[in-house]
matplotlib code that plots the C-alpha trace (Angstrom):
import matplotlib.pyplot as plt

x = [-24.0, -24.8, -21.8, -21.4, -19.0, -19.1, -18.3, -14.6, -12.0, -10.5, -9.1, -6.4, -4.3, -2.7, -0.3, 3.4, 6.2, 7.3, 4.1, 0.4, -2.0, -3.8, -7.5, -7.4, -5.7, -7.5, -10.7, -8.7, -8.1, -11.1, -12.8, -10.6, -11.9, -15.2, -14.5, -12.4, -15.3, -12.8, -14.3, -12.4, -9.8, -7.9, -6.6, -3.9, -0.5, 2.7, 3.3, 0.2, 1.5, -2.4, -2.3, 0.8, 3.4, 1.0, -2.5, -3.6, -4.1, -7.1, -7.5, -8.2, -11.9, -10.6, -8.9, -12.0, -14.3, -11.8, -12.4, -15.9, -16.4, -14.0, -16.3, -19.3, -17.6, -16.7, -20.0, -21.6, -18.7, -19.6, -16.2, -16.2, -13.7, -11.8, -9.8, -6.5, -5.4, -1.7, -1.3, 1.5, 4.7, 3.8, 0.2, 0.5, -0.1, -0.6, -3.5, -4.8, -4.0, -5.5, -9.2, -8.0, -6.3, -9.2, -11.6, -8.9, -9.2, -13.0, -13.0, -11.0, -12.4, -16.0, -14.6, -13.9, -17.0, -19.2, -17.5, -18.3, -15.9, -17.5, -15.3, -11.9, -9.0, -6.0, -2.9, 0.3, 2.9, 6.6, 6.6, 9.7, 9.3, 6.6, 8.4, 5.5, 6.8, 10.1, 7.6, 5.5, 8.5, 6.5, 7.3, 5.3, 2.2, 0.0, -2.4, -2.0, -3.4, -5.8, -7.3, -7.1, -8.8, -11.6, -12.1, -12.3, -14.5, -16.5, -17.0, -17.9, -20.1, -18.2, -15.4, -12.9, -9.7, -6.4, -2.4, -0.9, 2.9, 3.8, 2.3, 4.2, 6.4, 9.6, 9.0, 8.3, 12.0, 11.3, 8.7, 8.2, 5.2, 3.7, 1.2, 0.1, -0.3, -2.3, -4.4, -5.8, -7.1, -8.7, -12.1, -13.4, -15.3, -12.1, -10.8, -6.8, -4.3, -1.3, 1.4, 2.3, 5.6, 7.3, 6.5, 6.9, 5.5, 7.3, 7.1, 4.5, 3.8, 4.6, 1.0, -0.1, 1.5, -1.0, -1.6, -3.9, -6.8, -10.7, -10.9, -11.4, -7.4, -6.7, -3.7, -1.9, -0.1, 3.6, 4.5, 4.6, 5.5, 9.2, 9.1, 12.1, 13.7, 13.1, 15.8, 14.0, 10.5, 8.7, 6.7, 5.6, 3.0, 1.1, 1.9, 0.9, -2.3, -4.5, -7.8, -7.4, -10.5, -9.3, -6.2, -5.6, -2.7, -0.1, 1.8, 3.7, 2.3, 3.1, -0.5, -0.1, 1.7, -0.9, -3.9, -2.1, -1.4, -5.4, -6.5, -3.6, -5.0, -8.4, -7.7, -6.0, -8.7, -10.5, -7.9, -6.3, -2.7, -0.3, 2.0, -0.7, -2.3, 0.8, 1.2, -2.4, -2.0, 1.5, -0.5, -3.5, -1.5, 1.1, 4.0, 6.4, 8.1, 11.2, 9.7, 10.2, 14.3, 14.0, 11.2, 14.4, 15.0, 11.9, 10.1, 9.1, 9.8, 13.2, 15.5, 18.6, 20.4, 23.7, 24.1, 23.6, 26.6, 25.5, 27.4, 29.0, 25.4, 23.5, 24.5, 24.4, 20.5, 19.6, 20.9, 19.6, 16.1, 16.5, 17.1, 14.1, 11.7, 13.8, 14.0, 11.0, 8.0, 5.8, 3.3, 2.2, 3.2, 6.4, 7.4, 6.8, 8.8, 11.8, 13.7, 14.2, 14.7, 17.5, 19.1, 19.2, 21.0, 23.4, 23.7, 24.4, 27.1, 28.8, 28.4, 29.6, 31.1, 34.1, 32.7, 34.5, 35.2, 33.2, 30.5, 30.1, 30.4, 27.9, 25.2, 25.7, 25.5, 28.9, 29.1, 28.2, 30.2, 33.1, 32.9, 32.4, 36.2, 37.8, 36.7]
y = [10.8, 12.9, 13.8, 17.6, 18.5, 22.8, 24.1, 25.4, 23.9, 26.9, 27.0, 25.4, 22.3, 21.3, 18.7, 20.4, 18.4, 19.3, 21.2, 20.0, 22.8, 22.9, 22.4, 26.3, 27.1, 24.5, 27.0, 30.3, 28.7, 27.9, 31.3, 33.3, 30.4, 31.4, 35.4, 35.2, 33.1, 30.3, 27.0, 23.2, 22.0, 19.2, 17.6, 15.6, 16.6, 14.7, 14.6, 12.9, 9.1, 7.5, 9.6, 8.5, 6.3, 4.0, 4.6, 1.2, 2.2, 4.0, 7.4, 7.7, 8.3, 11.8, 12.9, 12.0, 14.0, 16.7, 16.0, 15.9, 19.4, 20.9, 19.2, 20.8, 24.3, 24.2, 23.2, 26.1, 28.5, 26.7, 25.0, 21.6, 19.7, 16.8, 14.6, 12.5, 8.9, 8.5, 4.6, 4.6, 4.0, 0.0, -0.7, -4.5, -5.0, -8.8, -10.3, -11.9, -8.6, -6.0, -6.7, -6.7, -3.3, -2.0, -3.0, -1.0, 2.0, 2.2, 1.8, 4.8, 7.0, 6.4, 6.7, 10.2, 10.8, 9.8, 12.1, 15.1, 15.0, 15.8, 14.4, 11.9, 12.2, 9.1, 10.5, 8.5, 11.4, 10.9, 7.4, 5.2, 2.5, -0.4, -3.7, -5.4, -4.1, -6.1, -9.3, -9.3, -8.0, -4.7, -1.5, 1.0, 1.3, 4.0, 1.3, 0.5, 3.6, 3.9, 0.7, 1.4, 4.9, 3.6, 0.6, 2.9, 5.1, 2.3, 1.1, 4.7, 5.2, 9.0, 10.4, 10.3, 13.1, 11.7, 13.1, 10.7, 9.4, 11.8, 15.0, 17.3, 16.6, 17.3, 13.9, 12.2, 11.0, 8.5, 6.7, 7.5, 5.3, 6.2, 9.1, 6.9, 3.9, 6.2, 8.3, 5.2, 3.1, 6.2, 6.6, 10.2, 11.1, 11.5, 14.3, 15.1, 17.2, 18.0, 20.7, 21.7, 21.3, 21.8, 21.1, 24.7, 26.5, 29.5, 30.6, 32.2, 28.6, 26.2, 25.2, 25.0, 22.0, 19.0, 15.7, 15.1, 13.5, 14.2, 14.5, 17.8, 18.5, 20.7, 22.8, 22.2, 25.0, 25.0, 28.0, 29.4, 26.2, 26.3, 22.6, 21.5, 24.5, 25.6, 28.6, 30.3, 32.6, 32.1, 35.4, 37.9, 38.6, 35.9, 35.9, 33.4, 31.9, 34.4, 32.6, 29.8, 28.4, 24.9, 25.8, 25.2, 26.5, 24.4, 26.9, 27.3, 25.8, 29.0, 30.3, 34.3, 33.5, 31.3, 33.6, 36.4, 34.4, 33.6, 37.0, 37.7, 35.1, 36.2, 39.9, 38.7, 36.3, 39.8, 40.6, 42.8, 44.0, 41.0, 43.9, 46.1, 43.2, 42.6, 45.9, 46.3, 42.9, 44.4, 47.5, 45.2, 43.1, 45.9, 44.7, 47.8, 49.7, 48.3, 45.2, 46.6, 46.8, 42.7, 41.4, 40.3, 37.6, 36.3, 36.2, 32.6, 33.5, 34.0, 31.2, 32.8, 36.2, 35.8, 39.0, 40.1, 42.2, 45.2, 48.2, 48.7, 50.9, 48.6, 45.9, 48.6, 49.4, 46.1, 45.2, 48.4, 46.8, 44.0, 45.3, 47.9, 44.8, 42.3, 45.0, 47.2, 45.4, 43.5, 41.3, 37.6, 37.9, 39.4, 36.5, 33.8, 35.7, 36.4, 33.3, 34.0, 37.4, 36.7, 33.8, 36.7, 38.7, 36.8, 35.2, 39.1, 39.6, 35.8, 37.3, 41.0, 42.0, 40.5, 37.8, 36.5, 32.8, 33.2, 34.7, 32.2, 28.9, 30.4, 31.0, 28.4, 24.9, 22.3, 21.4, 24.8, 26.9, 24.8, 24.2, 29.0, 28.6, 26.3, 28.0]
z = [-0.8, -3.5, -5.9, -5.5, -7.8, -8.4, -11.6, -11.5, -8.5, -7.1, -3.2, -1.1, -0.8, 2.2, 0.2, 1.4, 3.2, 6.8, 8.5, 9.5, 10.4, 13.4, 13.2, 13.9, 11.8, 8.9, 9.9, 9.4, 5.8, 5.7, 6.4, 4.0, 1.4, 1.9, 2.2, -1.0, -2.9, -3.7, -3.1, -2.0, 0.2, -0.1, 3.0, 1.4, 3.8, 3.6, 7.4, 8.3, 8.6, 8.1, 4.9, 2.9, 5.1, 7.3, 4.9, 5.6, 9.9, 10.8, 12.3, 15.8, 16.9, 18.5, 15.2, 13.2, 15.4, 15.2, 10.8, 11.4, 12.9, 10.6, 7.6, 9.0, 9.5, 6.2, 4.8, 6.8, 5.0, 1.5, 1.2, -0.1, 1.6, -0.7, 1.2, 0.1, 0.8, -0.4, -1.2, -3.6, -1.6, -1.1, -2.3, -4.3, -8.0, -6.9, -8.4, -5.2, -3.3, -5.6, -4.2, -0.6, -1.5, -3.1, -0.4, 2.3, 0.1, 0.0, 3.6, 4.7, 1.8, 3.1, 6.6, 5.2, 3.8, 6.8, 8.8, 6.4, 3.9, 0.0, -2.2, -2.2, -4.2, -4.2, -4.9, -6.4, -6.3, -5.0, -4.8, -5.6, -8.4, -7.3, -6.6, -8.2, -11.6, -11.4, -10.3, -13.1, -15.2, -16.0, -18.0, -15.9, -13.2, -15.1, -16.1, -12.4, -10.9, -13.6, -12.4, -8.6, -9.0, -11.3, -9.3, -6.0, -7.9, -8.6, -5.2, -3.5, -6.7, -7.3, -9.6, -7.8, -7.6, -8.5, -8.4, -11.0, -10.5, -13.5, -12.3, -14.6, -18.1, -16.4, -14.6, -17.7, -18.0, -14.7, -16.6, -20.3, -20.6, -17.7, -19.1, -22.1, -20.1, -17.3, -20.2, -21.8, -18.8, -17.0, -16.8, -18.1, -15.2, -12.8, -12.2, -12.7, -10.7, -12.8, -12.4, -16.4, -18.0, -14.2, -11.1, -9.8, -13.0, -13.4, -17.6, -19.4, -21.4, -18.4, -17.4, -21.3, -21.4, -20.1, -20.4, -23.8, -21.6, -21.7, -18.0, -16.5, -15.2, -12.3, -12.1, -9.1, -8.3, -6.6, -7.5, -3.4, -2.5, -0.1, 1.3, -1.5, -0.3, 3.3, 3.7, 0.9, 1.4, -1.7, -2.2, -4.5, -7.5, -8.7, -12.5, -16.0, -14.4, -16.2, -17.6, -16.4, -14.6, -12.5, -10.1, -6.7, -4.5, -2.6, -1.0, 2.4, 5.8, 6.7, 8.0, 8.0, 4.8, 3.7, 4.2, 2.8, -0.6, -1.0, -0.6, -3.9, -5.8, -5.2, -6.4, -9.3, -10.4, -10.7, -13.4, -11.5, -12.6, -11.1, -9.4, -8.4, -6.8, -4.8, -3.7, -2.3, -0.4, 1.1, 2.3, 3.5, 6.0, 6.9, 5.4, 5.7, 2.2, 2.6, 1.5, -2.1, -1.6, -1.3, -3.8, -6.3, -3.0, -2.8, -6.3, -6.4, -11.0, -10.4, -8.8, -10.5, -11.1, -12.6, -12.8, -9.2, -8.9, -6.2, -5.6, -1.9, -1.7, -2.7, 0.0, 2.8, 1.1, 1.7, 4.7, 6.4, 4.7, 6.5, 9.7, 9.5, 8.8, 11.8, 14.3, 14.1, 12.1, 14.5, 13.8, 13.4, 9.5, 11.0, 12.9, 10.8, 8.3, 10.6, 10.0, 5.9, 6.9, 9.3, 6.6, 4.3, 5.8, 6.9, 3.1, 2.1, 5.0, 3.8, -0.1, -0.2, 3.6, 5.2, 7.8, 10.3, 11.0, 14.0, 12.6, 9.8, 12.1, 14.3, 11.3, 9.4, 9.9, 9.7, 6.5, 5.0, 6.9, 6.5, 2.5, 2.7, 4.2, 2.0, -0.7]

ax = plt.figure().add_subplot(projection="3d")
ax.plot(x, y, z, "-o")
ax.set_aspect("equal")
plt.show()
């Protein structure tokens, strides 16, 4: 298969914890790629066991027939589809293993790639310390998944993708010689996924901070991203990515959510005003005004306000906010959102009203509700 690699890597990654998409919902993705001119998808998501936990088992003939039409939808909408295997949580360092392990990983990537797939990525994120290190008495495994991704490269005769272990500075701590050690083994013609200085980059600087590598790196966006915290909708302008020409967006699971997020990314890669942006998209998928009353709650920039101190109107403003967008919006968008909306509210109630004990057992589970009355 001939290595079709386009010139920028914009589009979607389905690389969350805690949801898998329907294949219906894969081709609603899909089509807003297409209709938005942005370009891959990775197929990389936590919850799918022959992904990450069980990587060595095969897929089902059903689920790769199922991969196979959903390849060649996407090559009729001009999407490139990239999909993951996830070996780090136990794949062997051992040297009379390595070849074995190498030979499993070719087999499932071109098991991909006969069914329609374009390209493969291997991804090492989120993975405890290998227990080969301690073996061999080793420092780090960078030079470890160097090796395995240029050795699968090799064998499939294509760059491959690849999420290293360290996959944004803030990590660096768990493994200081991880990015040198990864960096110097690496072939150049891989391609990198890396998050900046933070995981979720949220500063105007945080995703000018990357590895010092020759290979073209891809900036893996969480910045939408609510599996690491689930009671939160992550929502709002899409702000600091100006100019820059390789990102891709893992963002909620959520698929209103989801297709509303790629048409804001695609206006603002038009250079588009970040909060005029946002405002179109609200009026585009009918998201009522009183949306505007709770942006502080949701902007996915701003995990913190210390000095969130409302008035007595303020609270009532809000609440009566909520309740308009509970209680009389209605729509698919609507419902998906109705579970962050309801948590809000009843955060606001807990915060600034006087709740009853009844009230805050029934809204919040054990242990929270009973460290709110001790306290």
């Amino acid at each position: 298969m001939k290595n079709n690699i386009k010139n920028s890597f914009t589009g979607y990654i389905e690389g969350y914890y805690g949801k898998l998409l329907s294949w219906s919902q894969r081709r609603k993705i899909i089509n807003k790629l297409s209709h938005t001119s942005l370009s891959f998808y990775l197929y990389a998501p936590k919850g799918d066991l022959f992904h990450r936990q069980n990587w060595r088992v095969n897929y089902s003939s059903q689920w790769l027939k199922s991969f196979q039409s959903f390849s060649n939808y996407s090559k009729k909408k001009n999407i490139s589809i990239i999909a993951g295997i996830s070996p780090g949580l136990d794949i062997s360092f051992q040297k009379d293993k390595i070849e074995e392990e190498i030979i499993l990983l070719a087999e499932k990537a071109n098991v991909f790639l006969q069914n329609g797939a374009d390209e493969i990525a291997i991804l090492f994120d989120d993975i405890p310390k290998n227990k080969t290190l301690d073996v061999f008495d080793l420092k780090t495994d960078g030079s470890y998944h160097a090796m395995f991704t240029n050795k699968l490269g090799q064998k499939l005769k294509k760059s491959i993708f690849v999420v290293p272990k360290i996959y944004a500075l803030e990590l660096n701590h768990l493994d200081p010689l991880y990015i040198d050690s990864f960096s110097k083994n690496i072939h150049t013609n891989h391609k990198i996924f890396f998050c900046g200085k933070n995981i979720v980059a949220r500063k105007k600087l945080d995703l000018s901070f990357l590895p010092k590598l020759k290979n073209k790196i891809i900036i893996w966006d969480n910045i939408f991203a609510n599996d690491y915290c689930p009671k939160k909708l992550v929502i709002g302008p899409w702000k600091h990515r100006e100019g820059i020409k390789n990102i891709m967006i893992n963002p909620t699971g959520l698929i209103e959510t989801d297709l509303l997020i790629l048409d804001l990314i695609s206006l603002q890669q038009k250079k588009v005003d970040p909060h005029l942006a946002w405002s179109h998209i609200c009026k585009k998928h009918n998201i009522p005004c009183q949306i505007k009353n709770l942006e502080m709650f949701f902007d996915p920039y701003r995990i913190n306000n210390e000095q969130f101190n409302p008035s007595k109107e303020d609270i009532n403003q809000i609440i009566h906010s909520i309740d308009k967008l509970l209680w009389e919006w209605h729509s698919p968008l609507s419902r998906e959102w109705y579970p962050y909306l309801f948590n809000l509210k009843q955060d606001m109630i807990i915060a600034h009203k006087n709740p009853t004990k009844k009230n805050i057992f029934k809204t919040q589970t054990i242990p929270f509700s009973s460290w709110i009355l001790k306290n």
